[in-house]
C-alpha positions as CSV (number, residue, x, y, z in Angstrom):
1,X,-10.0,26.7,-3.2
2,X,-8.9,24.7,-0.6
3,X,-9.8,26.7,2.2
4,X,-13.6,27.2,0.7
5,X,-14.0,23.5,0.5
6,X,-12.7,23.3,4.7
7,X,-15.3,26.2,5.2
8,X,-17.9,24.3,3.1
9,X,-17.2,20.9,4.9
10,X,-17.5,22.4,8.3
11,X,-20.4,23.9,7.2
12,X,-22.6,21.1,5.5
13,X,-21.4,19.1,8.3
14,X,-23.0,21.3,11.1
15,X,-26.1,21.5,9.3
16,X,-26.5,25.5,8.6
17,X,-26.2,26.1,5.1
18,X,-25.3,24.2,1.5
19,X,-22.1,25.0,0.5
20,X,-23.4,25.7,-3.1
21,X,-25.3,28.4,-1.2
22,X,-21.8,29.6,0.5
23,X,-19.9,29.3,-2.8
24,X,-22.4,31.5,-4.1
25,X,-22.3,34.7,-2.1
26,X,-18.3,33.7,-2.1
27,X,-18.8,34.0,-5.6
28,X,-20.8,37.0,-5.9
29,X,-18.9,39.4,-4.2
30,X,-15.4,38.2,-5.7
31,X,-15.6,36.3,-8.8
32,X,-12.4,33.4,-8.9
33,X,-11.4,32.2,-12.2
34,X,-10.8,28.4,-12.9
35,X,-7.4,27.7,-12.4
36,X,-5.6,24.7,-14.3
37,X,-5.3,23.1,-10.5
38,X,-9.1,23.2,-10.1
39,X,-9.5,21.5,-13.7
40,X,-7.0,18.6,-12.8
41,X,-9.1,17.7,-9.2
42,X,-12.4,18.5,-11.8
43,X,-10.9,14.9,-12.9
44,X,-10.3,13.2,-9.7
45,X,-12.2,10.0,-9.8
46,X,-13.9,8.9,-6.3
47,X,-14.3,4.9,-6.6
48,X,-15.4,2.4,-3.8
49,X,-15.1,-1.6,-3.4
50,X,-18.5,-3.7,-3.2
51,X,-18.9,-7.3,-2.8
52,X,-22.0,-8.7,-4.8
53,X,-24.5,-11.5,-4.4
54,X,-26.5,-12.8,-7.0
55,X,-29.3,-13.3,-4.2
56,X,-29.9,-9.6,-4.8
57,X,-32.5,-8.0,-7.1
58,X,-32.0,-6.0,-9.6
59,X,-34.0,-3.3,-8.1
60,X,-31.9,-3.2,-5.0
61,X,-28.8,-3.0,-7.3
62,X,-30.2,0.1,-9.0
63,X,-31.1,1.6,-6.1
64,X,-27.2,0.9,-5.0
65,X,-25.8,2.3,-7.9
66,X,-27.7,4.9,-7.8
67,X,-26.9,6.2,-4.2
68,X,-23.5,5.8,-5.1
69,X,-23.6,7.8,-8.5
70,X,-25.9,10.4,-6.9
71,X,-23.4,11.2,-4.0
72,X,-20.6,11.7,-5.7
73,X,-19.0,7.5,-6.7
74,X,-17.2,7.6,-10.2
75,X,-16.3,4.3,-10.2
76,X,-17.4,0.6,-8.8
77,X,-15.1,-2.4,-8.4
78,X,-17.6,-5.3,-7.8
79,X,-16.5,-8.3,-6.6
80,X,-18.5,-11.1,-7.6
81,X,-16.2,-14.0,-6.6
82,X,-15.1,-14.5,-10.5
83,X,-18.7,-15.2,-11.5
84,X,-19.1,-13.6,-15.2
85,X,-22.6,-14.1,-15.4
86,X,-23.4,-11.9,-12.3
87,X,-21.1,-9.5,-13.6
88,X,-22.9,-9.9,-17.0
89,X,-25.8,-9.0,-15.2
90,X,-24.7,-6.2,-12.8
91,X,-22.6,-4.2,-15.1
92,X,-25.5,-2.8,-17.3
93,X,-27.6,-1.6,-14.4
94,X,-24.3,0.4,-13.0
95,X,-23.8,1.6,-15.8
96,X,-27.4,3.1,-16.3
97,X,-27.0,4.7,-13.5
98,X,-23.7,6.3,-14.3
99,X,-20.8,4.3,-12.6
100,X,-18.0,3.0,-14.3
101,X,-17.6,-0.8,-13.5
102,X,-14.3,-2.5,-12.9
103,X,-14.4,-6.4,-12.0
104,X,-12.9,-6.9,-8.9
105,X,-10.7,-10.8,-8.7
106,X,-8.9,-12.4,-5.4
107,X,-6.2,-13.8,-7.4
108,X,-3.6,-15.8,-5.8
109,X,-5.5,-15.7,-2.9
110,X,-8.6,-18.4,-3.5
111,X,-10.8,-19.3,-0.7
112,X,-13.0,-22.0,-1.0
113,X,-12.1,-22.4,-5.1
114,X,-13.9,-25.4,-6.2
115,X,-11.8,-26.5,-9.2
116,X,-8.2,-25.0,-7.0
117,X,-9.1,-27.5,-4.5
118,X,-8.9,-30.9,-6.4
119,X,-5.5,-29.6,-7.3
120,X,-3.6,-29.8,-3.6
121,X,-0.1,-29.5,-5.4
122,X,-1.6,-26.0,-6.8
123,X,-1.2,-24.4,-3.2
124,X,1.6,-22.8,-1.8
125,X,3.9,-24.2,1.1
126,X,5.9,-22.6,4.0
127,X,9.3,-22.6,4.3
128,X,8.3,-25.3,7.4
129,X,6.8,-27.4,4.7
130,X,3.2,-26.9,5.3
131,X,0.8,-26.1,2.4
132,X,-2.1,-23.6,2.2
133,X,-4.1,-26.1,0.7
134,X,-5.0,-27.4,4.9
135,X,-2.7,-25.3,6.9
136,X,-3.4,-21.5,6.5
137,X,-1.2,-18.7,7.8
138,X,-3.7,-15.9,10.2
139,X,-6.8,-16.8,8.8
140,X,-8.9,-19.7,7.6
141,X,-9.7,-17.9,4.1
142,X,-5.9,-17.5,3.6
143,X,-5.6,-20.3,1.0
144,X,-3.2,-19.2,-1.4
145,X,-2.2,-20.6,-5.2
146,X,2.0,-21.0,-6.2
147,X,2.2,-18.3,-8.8
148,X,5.1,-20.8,-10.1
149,X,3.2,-23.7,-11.2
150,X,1.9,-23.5,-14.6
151,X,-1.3,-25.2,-14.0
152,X,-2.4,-22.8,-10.8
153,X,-1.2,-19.7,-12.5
154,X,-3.1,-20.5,-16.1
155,X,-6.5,-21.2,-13.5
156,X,-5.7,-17.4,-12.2
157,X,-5.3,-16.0,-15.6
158,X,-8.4,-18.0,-17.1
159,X,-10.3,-16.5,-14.8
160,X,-9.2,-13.0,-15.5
161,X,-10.0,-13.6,-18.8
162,X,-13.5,-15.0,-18.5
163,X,-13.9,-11.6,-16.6
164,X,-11.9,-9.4,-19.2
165,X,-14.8,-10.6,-22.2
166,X,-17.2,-9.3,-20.0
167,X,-19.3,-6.2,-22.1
168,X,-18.8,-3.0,-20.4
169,X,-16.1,-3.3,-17.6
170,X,-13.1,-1.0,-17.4
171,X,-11.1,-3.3,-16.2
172,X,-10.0,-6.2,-14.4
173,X,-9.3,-5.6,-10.9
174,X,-6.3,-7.8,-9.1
175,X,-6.6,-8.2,-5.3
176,X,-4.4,-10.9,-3.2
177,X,-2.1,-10.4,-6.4
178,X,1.1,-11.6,-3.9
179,X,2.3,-14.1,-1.6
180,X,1.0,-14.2,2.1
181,X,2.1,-11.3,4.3
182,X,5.2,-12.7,5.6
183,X,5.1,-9.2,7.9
184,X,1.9,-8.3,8.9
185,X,0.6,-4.6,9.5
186,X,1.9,-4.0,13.0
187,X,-2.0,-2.4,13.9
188,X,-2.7,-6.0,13.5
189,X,-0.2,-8.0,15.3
190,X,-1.6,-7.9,18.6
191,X,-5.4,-9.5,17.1
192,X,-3.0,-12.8,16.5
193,X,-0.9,-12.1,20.0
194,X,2.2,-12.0,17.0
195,X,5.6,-10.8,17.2
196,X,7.2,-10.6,13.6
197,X,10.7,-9.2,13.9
198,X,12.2,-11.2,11.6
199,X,10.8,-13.7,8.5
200,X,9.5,-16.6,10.4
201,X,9.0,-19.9,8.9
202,X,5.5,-20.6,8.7
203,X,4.7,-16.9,7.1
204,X,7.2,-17.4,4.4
205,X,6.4,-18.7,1.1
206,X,6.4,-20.4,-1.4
207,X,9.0,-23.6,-1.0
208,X,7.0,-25.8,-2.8
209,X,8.9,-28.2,-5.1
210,X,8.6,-26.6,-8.5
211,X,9.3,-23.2,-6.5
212,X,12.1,-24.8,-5.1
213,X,13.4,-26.9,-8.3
214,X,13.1,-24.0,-10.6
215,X,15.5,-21.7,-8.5
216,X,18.2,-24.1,-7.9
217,X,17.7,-24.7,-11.9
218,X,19.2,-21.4,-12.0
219,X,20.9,-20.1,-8.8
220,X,22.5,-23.4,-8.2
221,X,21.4,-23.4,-4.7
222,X,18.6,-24.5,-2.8
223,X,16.6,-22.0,-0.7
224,X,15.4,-24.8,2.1
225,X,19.4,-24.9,3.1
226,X,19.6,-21.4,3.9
227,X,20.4,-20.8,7.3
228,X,19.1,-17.4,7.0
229,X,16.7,-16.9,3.4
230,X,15.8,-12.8,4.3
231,X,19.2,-12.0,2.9
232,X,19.2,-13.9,0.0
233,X,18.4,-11.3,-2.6
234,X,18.6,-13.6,-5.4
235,X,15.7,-16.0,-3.5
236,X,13.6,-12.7,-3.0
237,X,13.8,-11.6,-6.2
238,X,12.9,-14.9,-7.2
239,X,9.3,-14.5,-6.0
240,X,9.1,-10.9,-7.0
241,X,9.6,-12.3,-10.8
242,X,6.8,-14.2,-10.4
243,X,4.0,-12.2,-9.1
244,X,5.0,-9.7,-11.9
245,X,4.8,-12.3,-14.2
246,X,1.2,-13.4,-13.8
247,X,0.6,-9.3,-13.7
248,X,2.2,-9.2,-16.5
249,X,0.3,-12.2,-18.5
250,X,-2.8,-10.8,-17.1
251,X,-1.9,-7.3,-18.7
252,X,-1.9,-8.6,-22.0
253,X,-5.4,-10.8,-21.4
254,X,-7.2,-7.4,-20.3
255,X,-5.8,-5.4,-23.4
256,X,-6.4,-8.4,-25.7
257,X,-10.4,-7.5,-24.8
258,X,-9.7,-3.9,-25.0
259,X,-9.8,-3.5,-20.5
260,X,-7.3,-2.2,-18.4
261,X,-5.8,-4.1,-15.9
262,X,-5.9,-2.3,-12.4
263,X,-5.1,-3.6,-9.0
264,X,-5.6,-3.4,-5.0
265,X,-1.8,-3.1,-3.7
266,X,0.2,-2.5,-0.6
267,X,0.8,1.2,0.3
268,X,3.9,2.0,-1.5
269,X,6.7,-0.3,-3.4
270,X,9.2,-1.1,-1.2
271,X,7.0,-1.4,2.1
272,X,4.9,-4.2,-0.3
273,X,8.1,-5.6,-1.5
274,X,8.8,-5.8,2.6
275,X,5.7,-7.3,3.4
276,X,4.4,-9.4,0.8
277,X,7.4,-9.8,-2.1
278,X,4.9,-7.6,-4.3
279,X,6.8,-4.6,-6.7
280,X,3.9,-2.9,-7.9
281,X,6.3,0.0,-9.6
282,X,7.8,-2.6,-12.1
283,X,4.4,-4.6,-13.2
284,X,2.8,-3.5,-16.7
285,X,-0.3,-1.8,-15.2
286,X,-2.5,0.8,-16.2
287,X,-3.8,1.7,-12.7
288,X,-3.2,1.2,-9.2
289,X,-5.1,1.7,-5.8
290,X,-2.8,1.2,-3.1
291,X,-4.6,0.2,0.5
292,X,-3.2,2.9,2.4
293,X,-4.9,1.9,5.8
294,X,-3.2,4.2,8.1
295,X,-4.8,2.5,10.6
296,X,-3.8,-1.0,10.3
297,X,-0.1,0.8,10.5
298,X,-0.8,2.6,13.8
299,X,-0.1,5.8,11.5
300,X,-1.9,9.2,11.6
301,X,-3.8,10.1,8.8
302,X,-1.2,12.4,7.1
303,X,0.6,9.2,6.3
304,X,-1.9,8.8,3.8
305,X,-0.2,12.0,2.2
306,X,3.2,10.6,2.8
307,X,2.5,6.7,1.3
308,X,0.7,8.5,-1.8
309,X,3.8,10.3,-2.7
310,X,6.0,7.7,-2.4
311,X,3.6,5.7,-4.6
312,X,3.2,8.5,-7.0
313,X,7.3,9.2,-7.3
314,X,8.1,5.3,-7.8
315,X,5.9,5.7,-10.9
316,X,7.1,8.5,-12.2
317,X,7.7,8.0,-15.7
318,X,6.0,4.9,-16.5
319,X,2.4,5.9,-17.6
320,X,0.7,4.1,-14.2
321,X,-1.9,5.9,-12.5
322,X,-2.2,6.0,-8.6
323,X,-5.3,6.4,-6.9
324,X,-5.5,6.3,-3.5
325,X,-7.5,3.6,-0.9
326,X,-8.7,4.2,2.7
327,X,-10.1,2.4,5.1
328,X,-13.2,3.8,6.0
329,X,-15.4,2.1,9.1
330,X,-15.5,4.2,12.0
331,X,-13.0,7.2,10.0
332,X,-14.3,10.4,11.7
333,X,-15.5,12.7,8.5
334,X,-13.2,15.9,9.3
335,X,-10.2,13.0,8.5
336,X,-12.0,11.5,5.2
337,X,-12.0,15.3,4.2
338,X,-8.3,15.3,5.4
339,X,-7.7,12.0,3.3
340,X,-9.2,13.3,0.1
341,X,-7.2,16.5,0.2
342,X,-4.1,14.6,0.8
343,X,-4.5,12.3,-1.7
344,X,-5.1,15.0,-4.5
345,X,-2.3,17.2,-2.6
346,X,0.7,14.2,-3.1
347,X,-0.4,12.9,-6.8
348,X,-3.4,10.9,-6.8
349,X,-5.6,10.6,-9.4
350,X,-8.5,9.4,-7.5
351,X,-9.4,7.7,-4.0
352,X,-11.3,4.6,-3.3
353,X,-13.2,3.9,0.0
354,X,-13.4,0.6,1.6
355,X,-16.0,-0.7,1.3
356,X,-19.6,0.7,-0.1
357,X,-21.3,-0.4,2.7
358,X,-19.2,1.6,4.7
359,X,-20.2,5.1,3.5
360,X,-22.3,6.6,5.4
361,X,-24.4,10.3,4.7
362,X,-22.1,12.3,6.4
363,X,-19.2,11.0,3.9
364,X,-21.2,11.3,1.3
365,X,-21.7,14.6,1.7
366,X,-18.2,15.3,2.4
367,X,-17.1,13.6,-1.6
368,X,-19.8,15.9,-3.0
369,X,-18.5,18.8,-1.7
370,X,-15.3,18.3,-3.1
371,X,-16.7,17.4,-6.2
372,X,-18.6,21.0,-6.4
């Protein structure tokens, strides 16, 4: 089957025939029974990212939805910066037109949060003392919430729930569920003329007091003395907790309205737990999309195969789907082909595209294909 799809792919591609039209004659001369393989990837679930505005009609949302649902989209995780009443409003017309909606949340991540910002004690601090809340690490929208303090950690869990009640949403989607990247993708370091060999100070977080307070309460040491805080396992793990915690809390919120709780991860368990203290394989989850951005890694695009399976083997066991993310602007369509097959190939049980806007015709006709 997989060879039939390549043929099919090179052929829709080069604009000779419709691969229905190839699978036909295939088909005619020697018949090919469904296997149990062909039923699993029958069930593969193509999603995509979208940001929303409530500037937008609802006419130009339908006819959104619609190109996506037409071409091939299963799924849409809308992001409508924690606004329930544009998701209220969006969710129906997806759904009319046959995509299943997931609400999409920055979480400890908060840009520009109106009610976050009269709280400056919510916002994490470096390990050189400096706090998100008016020094950011990379990038201006980098303002990010201690997932230690009760009061910024209940905001990021109402808000989950005001988006959990909403009628009609699969689930509550976490992004920027983790600290800042204290290593960022090397693809990336030279746009911020970076080195990052080791943890440096004003990329590591959080040391703010409670942070700190709450560790010594029961480590009995405090993590601003370290001479050397990478190799204090008890100070990582620390943070780890805490990330799963609000995961965790969340978990229960979603199921409490009947949602699943899904999020937007790192590519695999121990390179997030490397880069930004996130341990997706121990979180109660019901689904994951890890951002496997081969790109951003300087990787080739069989490392999407490779991070899938290591995602996919972490969770063995534990109920937790995997579905795949990629990166799409400027990804050639013989490699999205590529991507799809790996992704099915290592254990996914779906792939997402960044971003909607993204996907152009030629992709689109790629997904349908595969979905033939």
């Amino acid at each position: 089957m997989y060879q039939l799809k390549l043929i099919c792919i090179a052929i829709v591609l080069s604009g000779l025939v419709s691969c229905n039209q190839t699978a036909e004659k295939k088909n005619t001369s020697q018949p090919v029974a469904e296997t149990e393989t062909d039923t699993v990837q029958n069930d593969f679930k193509y999603w995509t990212w979208i940001t929303a505005s409530s500037k937008k009609t609802d006419e130009s949302y339908k006819e959104e939805f619609t190109k996506y649902s037409s071409n091939g989209i299963d799924a849409v995780l809308i992001n409508t910066n924690t606004d329930p009443e544009l998701l209220k409003r969006l969710t129906p017309i997806a759904e009319n037109a046959g995509l299943e909606v997931h609400a999409w949340i920055m979480a400890m991540n908060r840009p520009g949060d109106g009610v976050a910002l009269q709280h400056p004690d919510w916002y994490a601090v470096s390990r050189d003392g400096k706090s998100c809340f008016d020094t950011r690490p990379y990038v201006d929208y980098y303002q990010w919430l201690c997932p230690t303090r009760k009061a910024s950690r209940e905001h990021v869990l109402d808000l989950v729930e005001g988006l959990a009640k909403v009628e009609g949403i699969a689930s509550v989607h976490l992004d920027y569920i983790r600290y800042p990247d204290i290593f960022l993708p090397v693809g990336l370091l030279p746009k911020y003329d970076l080195k990052q060999e080791t943890e440096l100070p004003e990329f590591d977080f959080c040391y703010c007091d409670v942070c700190v307070a709450e560790f010594e309460k029961i480590h009995h040491k405090n993590p601003r003395d370290f001479k050397n805080p990478a190799i204090d396992m008890e100070w990582k793990q620390f943070r780890l907790n805490k990330i799963k915690a609000v995961v965790d809390d969340a978990y229960k919120i979603a199921h409490q309205y009947d949602k699943k709780l899904t999020a937007a991860v790192f590519p695999y368990p121990e390179m997030a737990d490397h880069m930004v203290r996130q341990r997706w394989d121990k979180w109660n989850i019901d689904m994951v999309l890890p951002m496997i951005y081969h790109n951003f890694y300087n990787e080739e695009t069989d490392w999407i195969g490779y991070a899938t399976a290591q995602g996919v083997k972490d969770l063995e066991g534990k109920g937790v789907e995997l579905h795949t993310g990629i990166f799409l602007p400027d990804m050639p369509t013989d490699e999205v082909a590529q991507a799809i097959q790996l992704a099915k190939d290592n254990g996914a049980k779906g792939i997402s595209f960044f971003d909607g806007n993204a996907i152009t015709e030629e992709h689109f006709k790629v997904i349908k294909v595969f979905k033939e």
